[in-house]
C-alpha positions in Angstrom: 5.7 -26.5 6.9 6.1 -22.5 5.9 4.6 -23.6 2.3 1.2 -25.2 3.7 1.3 -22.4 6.5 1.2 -20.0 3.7 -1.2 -21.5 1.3 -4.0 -22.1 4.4 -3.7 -18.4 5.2 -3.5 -17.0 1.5 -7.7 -16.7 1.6 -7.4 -14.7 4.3 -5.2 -12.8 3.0 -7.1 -12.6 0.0 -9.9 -11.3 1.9 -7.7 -8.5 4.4 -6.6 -7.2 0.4 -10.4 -6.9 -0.7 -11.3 -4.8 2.7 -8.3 -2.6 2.1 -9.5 -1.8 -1.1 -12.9 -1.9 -0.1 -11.8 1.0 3.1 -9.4 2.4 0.8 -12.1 3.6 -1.6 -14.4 4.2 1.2 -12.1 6.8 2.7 -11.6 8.5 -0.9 -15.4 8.8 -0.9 -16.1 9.9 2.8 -13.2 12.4 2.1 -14.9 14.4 -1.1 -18.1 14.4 0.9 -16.0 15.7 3.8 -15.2 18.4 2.2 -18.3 19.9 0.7 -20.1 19.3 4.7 -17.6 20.9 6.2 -17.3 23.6 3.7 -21.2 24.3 4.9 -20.8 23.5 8.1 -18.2 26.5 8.3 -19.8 28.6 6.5 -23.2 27.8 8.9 -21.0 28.6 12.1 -19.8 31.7 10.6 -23.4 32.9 10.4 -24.7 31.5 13.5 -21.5 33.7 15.3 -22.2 37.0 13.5 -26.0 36.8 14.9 -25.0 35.6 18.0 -26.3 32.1 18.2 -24.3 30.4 20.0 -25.8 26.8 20.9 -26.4 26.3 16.7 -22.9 27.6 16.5 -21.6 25.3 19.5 -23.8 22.1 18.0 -22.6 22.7 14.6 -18.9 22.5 15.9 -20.0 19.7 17.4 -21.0 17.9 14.3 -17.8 19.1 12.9 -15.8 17.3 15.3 -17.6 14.3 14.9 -16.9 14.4 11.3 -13.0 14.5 12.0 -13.6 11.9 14.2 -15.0 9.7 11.6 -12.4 10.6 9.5 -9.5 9.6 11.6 -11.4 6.0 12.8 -11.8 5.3 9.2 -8.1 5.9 8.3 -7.1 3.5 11.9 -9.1 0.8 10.3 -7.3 0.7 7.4 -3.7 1.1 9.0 -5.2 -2.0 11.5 -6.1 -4.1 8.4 -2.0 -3.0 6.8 -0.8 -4.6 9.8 -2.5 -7.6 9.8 -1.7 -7.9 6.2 2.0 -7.5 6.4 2.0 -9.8 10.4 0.4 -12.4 8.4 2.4 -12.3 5.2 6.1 -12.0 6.6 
């Protein structure tokens, strides 16, 4: 009964490994771009506070927070897909 249990669900197991990868390298992508935007975005906010404009410097912290918000939904759907790997596999 555990063997045809575990061969029914292997293609979905299968598949939870291909996202994983598939987030995995998504995340190492979105990470490097991270980095350059928010490099710019810093630098854009510094400017915007030494001539005193404050609602580009306010909206371009905004972005930034979005960003980091991205960031750390990407990396939860990857621990979520973990989880369901290693629930379905034990």
């Amino acid at each position: 009964m555990k063997m045809l249990a575990r061969v029914t669900l292997l293609p979905l197991i299968i598949v939870l490994r291909i996202m994983g990868v598939a987030v995995n390298l998504i995340i190492k992508i979105e990470c490097w771009a991270a980095g350059i935007i928010f490099l710019f975005f810093g630098i854009c906010i510094l400017l915007a506070v030494m001539n005193q404009l404050w609602l580009q410097a306010g909206i371009l912290g905004g972005m930034l927070g979005a960003g980091v918000l991205i960031l750390l939904l990407t990396t939860e759907v990857k621990l979520f897909i973990e989880g369901l790997i290693d629930r379905i596999t034990i």
